[in-house]
TORKOL-4160 file (C-alpha; in steps of 0.2 Angstrom, whole numbers, padded with zeros to 4 digits, m for minus):
294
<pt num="1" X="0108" Y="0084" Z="m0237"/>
<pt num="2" X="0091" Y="0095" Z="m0233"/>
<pt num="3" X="0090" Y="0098" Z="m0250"/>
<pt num="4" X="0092" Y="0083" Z="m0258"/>
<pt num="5" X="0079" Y="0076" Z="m0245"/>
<pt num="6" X="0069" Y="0092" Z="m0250"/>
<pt num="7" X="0071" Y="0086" Z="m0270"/>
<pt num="8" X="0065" Y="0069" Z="m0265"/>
<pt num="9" X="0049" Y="0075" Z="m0258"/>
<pt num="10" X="0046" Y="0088" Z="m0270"/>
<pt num="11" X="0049" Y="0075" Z="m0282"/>
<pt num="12" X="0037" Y="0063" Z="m0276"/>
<pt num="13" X="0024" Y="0075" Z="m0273"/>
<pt num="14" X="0024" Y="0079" Z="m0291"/>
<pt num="15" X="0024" Y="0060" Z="m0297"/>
<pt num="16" X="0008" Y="0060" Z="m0288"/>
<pt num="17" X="0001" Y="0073" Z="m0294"/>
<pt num="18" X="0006" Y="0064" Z="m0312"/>
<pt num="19" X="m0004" Y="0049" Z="m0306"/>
<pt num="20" X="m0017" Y="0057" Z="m0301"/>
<pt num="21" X="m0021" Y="0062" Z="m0321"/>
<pt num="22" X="m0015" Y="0046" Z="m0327"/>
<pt num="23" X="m0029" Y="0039" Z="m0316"/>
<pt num="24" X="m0040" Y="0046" Z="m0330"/>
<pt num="25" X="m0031" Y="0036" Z="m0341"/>
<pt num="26" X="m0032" Y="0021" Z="m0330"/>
<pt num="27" X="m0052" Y="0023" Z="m0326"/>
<pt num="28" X="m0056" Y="0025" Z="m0343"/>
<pt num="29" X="m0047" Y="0011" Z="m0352"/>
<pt num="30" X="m0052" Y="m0001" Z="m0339"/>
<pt num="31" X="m0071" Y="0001" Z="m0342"/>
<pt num="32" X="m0067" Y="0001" Z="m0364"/>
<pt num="33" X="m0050" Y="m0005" Z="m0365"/>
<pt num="34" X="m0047" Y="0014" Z="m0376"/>
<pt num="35" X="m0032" Y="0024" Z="m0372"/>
<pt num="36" X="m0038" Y="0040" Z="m0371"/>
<pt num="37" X="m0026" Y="0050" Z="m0378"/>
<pt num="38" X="m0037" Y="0067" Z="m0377"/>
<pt num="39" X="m0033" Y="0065" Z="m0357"/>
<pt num="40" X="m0024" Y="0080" Z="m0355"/>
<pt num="41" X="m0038" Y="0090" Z="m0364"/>
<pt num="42" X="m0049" Y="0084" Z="m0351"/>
<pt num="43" X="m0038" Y="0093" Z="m0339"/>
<pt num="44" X="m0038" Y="0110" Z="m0347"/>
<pt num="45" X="m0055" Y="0109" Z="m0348"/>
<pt num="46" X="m0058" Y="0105" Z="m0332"/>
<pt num="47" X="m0047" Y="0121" Z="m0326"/>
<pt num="48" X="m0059" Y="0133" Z="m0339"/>
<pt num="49" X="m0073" Y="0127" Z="m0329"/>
<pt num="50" X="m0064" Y="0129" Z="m0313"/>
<pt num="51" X="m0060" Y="0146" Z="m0320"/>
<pt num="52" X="m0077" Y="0154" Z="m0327"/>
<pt num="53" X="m0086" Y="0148" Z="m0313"/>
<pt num="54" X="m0077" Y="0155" Z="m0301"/>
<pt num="55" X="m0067" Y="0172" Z="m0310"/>
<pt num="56" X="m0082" Y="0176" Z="m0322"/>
<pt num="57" X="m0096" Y="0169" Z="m0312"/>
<pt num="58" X="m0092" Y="0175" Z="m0294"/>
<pt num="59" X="m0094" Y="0161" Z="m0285"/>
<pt num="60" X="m0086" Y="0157" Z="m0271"/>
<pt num="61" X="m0074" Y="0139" Z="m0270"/>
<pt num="62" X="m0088" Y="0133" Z="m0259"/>
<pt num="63" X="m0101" Y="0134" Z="m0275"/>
<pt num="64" X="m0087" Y="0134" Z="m0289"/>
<pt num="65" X="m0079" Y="0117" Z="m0285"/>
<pt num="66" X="m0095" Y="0106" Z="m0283"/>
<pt num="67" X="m0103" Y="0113" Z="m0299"/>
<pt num="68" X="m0087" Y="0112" Z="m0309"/>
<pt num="69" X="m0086" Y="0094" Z="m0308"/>
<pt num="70" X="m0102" Y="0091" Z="m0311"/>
<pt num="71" X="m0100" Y="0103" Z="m0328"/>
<pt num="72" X="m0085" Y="0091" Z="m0331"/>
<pt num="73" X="m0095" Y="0075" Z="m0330"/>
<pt num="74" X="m0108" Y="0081" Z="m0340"/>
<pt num="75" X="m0095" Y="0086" Z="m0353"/>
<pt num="76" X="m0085" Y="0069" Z="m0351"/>
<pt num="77" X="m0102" Y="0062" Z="m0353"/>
<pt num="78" X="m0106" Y="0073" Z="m0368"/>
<pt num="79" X="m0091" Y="0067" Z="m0375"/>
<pt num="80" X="m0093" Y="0049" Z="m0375"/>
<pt num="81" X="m0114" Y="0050" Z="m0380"/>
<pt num="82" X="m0105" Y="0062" Z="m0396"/>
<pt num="83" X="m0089" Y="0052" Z="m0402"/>
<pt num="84" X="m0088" Y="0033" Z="m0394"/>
<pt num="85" X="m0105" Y="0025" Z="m0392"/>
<pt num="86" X="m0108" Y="0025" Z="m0410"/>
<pt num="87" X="m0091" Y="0014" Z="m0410"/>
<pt num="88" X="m0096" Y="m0001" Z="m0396"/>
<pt num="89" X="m0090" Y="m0016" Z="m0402"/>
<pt num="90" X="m0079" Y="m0010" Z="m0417"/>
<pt num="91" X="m0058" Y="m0012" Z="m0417"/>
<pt num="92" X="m0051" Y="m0006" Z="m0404"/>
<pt num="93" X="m0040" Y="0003" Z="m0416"/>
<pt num="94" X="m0054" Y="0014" Z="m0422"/>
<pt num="95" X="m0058" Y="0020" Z="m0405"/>
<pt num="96" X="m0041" Y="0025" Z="m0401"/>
<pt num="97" X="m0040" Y="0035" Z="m0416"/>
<pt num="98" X="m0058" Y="0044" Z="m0412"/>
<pt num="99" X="m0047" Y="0048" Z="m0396"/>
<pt num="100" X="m0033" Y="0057" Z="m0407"/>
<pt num="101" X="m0045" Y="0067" Z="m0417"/>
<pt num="102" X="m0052" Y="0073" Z="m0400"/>
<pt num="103" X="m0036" Y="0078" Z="m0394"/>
<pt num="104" X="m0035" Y="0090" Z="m0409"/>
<pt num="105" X="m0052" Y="0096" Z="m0408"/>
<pt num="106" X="m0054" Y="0099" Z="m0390"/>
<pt num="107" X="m0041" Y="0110" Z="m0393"/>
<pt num="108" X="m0045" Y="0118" Z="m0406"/>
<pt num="109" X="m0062" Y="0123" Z="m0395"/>
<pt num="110" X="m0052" Y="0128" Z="m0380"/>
<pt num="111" X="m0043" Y="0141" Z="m0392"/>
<pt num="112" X="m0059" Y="0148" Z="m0402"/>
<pt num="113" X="m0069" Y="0150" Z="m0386"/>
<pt num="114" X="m0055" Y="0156" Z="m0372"/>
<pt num="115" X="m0042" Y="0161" Z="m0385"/>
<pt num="116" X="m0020" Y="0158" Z="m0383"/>
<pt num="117" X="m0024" Y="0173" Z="m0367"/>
<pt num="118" X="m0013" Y="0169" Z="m0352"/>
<pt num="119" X="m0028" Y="0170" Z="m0336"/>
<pt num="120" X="m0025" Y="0170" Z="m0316"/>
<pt num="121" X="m0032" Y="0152" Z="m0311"/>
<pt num="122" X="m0042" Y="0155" Z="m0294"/>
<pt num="123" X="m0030" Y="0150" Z="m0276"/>
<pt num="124" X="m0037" Y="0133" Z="m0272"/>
<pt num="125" X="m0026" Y="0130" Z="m0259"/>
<pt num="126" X="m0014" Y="0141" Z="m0250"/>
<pt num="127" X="0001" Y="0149" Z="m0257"/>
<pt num="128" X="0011" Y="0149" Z="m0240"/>
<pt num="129" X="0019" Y="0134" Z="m0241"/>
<pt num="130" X="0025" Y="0122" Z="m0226"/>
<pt num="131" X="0041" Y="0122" Z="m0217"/>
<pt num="132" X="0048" Y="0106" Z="m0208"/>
<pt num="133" X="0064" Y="0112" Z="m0203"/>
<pt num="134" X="0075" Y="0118" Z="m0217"/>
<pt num="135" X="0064" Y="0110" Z="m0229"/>
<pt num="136" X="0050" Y="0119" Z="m0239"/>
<pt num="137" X="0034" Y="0111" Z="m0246"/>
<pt num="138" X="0024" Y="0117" Z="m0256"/>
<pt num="139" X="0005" Y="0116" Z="m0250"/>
<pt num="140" X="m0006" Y="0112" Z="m0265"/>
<pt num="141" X="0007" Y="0099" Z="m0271"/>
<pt num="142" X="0005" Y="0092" Z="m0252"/>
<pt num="143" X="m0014" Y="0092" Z="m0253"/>
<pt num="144" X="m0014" Y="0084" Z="m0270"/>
<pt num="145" X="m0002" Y="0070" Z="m0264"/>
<pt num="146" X="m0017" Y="0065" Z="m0250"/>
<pt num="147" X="m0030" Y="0068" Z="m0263"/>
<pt num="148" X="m0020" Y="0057" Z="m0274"/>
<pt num="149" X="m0020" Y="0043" Z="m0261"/>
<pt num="150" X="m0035" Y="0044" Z="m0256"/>
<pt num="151" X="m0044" Y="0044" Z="m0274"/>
<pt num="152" X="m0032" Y="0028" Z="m0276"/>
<pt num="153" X="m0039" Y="0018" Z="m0263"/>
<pt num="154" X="m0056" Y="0022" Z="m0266"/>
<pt num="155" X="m0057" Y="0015" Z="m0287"/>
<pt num="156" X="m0047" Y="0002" Z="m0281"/>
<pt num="157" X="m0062" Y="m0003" Z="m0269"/>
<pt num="158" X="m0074" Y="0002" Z="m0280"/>
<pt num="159" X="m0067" Y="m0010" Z="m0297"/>
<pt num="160" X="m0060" Y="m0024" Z="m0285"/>
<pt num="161" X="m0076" Y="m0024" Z="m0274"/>
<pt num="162" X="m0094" Y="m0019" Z="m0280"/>
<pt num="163" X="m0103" Y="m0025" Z="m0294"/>
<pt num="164" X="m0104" Y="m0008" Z="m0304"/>
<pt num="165" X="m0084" Y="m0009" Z="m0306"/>
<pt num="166" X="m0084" Y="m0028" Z="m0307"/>
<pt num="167" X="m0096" Y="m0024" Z="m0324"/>
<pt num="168" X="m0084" Y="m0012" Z="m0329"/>
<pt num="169" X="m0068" Y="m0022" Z="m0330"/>
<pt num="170" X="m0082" Y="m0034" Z="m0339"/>
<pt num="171" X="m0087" Y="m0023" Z="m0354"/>
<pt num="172" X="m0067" Y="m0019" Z="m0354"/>
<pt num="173" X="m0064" Y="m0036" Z="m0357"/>
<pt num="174" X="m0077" Y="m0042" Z="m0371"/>
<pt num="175" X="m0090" Y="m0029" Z="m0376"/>
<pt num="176" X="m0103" Y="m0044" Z="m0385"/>
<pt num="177" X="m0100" Y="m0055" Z="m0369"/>
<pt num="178" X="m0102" Y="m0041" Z="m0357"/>
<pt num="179" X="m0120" Y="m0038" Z="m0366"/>
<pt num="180" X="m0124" Y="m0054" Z="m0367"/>
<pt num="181" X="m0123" Y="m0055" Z="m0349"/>
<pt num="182" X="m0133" Y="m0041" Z="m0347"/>
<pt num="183" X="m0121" Y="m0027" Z="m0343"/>
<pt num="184" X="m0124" Y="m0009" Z="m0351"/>
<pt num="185" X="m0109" Y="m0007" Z="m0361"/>
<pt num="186" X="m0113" Y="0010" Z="m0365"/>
<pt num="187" X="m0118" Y="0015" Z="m0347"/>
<pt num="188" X="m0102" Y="0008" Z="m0341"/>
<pt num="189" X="m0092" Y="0015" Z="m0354"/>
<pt num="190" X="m0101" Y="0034" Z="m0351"/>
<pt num="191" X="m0098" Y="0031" Z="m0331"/>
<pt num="192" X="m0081" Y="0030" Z="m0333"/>
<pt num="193" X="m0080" Y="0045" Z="m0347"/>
<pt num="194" X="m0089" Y="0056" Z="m0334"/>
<pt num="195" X="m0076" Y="0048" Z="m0319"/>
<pt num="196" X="m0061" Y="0053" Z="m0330"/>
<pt num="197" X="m0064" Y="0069" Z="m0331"/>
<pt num="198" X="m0069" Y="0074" Z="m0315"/>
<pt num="199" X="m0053" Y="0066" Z="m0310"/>
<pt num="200" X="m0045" Y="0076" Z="m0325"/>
<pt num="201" X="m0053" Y="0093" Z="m0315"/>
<pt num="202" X="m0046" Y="0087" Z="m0297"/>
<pt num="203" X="m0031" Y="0087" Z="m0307"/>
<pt num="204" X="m0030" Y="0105" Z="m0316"/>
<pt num="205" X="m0037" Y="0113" Z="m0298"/>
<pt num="206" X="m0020" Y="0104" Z="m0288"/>
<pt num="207" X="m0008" Y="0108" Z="m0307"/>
<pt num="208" X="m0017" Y="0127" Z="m0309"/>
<pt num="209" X="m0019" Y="0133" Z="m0291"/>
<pt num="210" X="m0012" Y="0151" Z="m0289"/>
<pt num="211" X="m0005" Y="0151" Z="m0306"/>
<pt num="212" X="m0006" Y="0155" Z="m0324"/>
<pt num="213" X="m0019" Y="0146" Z="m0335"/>
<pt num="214" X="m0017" Y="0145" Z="m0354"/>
<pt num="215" X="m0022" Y="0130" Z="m0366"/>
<pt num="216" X="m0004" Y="0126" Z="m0366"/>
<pt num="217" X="m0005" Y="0116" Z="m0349"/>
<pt num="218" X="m0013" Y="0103" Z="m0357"/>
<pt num="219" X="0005" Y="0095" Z="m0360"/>
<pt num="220" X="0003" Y="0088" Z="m0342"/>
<pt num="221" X="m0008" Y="0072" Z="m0350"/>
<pt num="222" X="0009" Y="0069" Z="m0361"/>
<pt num="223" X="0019" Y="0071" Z="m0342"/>
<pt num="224" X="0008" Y="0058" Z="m0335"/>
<pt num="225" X="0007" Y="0047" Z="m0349"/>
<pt num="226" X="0023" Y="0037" Z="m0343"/>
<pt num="227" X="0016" Y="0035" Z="m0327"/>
<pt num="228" X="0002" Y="0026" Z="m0332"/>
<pt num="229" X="0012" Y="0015" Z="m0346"/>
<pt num="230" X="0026" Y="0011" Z="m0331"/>
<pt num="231" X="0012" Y="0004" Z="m0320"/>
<pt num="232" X="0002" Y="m0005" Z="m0332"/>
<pt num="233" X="m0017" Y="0001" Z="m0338"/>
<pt num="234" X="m0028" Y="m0008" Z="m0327"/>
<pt num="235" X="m0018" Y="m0003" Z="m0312"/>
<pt num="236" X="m0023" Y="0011" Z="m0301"/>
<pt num="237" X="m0013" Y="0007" Z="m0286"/>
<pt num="238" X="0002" Y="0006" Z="m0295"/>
<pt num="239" X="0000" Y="0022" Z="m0301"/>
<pt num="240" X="0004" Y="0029" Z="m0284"/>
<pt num="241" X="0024" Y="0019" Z="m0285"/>
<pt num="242" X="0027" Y="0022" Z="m0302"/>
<pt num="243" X="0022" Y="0041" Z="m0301"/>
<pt num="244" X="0033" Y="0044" Z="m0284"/>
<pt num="245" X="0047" Y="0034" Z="m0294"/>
<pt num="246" X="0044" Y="0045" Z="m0310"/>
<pt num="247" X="0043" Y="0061" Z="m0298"/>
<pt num="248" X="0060" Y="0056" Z="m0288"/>
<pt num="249" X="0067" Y="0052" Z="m0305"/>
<pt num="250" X="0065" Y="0070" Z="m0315"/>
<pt num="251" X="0067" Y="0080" Z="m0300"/>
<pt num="252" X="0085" Y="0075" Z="m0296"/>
<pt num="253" X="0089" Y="0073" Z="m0315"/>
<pt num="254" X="0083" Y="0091" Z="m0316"/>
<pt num="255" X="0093" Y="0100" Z="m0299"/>
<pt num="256" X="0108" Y="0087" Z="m0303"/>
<pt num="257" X="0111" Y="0081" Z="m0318"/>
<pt num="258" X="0104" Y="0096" Z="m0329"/>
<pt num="259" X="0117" Y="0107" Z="m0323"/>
<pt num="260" X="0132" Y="0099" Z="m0326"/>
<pt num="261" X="0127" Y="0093" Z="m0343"/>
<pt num="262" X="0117" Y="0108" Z="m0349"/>
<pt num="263" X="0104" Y="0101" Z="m0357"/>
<pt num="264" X="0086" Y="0096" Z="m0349"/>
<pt num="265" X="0088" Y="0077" Z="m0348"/>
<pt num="266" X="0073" Y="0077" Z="m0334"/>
<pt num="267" X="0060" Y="0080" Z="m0345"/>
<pt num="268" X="0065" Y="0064" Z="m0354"/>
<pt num="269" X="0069" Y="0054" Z="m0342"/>
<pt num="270" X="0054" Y="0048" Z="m0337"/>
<pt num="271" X="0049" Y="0041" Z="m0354"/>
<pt num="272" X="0067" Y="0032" Z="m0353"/>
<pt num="273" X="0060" Y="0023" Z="m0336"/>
<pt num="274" X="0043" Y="0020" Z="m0347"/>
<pt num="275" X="0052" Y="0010" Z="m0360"/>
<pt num="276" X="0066" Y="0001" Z="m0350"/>
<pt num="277" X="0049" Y="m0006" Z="m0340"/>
<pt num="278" X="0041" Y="m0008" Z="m0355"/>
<pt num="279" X="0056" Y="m0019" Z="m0364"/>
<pt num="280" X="0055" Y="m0030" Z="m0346"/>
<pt num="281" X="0039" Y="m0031" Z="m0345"/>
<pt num="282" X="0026" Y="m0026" Z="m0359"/>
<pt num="283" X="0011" Y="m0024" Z="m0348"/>
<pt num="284" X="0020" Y="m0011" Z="m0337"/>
<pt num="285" X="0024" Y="m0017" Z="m0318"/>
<pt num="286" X="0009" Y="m0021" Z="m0312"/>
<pt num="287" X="m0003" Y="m0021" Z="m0328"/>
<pt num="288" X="m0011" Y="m0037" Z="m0333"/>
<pt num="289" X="m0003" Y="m0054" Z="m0342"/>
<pt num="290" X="m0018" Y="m0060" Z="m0354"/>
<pt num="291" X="m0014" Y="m0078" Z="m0360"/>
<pt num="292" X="m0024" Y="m0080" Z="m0376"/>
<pt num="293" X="m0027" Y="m0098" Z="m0383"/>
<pt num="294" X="m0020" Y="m0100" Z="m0400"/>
């Protein structure tokens, strides 16, 4: 019974570590209604930063952290001044496509500049993990679930109650209207490009902690993709359920079910939850209905 309680936690710790890159997802569609599918790029990036400032540079964590997010906002910035505002108020189609070509150019760059090399990320957090009892947690994913939480609350606040996020939600809704009222659609749209990928940074820095980092952990955008689908893309607290669902989920479909068919069913089974959801309800659990006049 510890274990399967054990499996349960793990799981859910992992689900929110899932939401909190999906929230990149989230933040980024709800200020231009794109879907960014470039999202896991963002992450390895982010976890290069992380990496040459503190391994090549020789800063400390203290110095290293701050000034690798604010790296990763200039290049989330850099990204949206280069490729998306040349594209306000064109099909949203088009935009998304932009989105896919980044995927494959971002990594493309990762690989010219760091090369396929397997490097040491930098301990974030610490390796010893937490004992409660007979169960063992590990200590970044535990960190990362608060994080997680916490980031939640706070853009939940901040595009349900102040102006800046209220103006986002507008220019996600209707670029020419959202001018017209005299919103900067391109401000909004960058803000939310440079948000992502800090977010996308908090992310690799929780993922990468004490481990390996190559080009190939950039799969964790396609992990998290199902959690942000399952709770609908202009949710951000329902990321927080669906990822702890989705984390529960995997984890005992991996230590249980795995096994005794020999296959690796819990790596898909969180796109199975995706599109039963999906089928129920198209917006995801708790994305928006839009009711369109004819």
């Amino acid at each position: 019974m510890v274990y399967f309680i054990n499996d349960i936690i793990t799981g859910a710790l992992i689900g929110l570590l899932y939401s909190l890159v999906a929230m990149g997802f989230v933040v980024i569609y709800r200020a231009s209604k794109v879907f960014n599918f470039a999202q896991g790029e963002l992450v390895i990036i982010g976890g290069f930063i992380v990496w040459y400032t503190t391994m090549q540079m020789g800063l400390s964590l203290w110095l290293s952290i701050p000034l690798s997010l604010v790296l990763a906002g200039l290049v989330g910035y850099a990204i949206e001044r280069v490729f998306l505002t040349k594209l306000i108020g064109e099909s949203v189609f088009s935009m998304v496509m932009v989105t896919v070509g980044l995927l494959i150019l971002l990594r493309g760059l990762v690989l010219l500049l760091f090369g396929p090399a397997v490097r040491p990320f930098p301990i974030i957090f610490p390796l010893k993990p937490l004992f409660l009892g007979d169960m063992l947690i590990t200590m970044n994913l535990l960190i990362g679930g608060i994080i997680t939480i916490v980031a939640a609350v706070a853009l939940s606040w901040f595009f349900n109650r102040t102006r800046s996020g209220l103006r986002m939600t507008a220019v996600a809704e209707d670029h020419v209207v959202a001018s017209s009222m005299g919103i900067s659609v391109k401000g909004s749209i960058a803000f939310a490009w440079v948000l992502g990928a800090i977010l996308s940074t908090i992310g690799a820095m929780i993922f990468l902690s004490g481990k390996s980092l190559t080009f190939l952990a950039s799969d964790i955008g396609f992990a998290a993709l199902p959690v942000a689908l399952f709770a609908g893309l202009e949710s951000i607290g329902g990321l927080i359920l669906a990822g702890v669902i989705i984390g529960i989920a995997q984890s005992l479909t991996t230590n249980y079910l795995d096994p005794m068919i020999g296959g690796s069913l819990g790596s898909v089974v969180p796109y199975i939850i995706m599109l039963a959801i999906l089928l129920i309800r198209p917006t995801g659990l708790f994305g928006w209905r839009t009711i369109e006049r004819v």
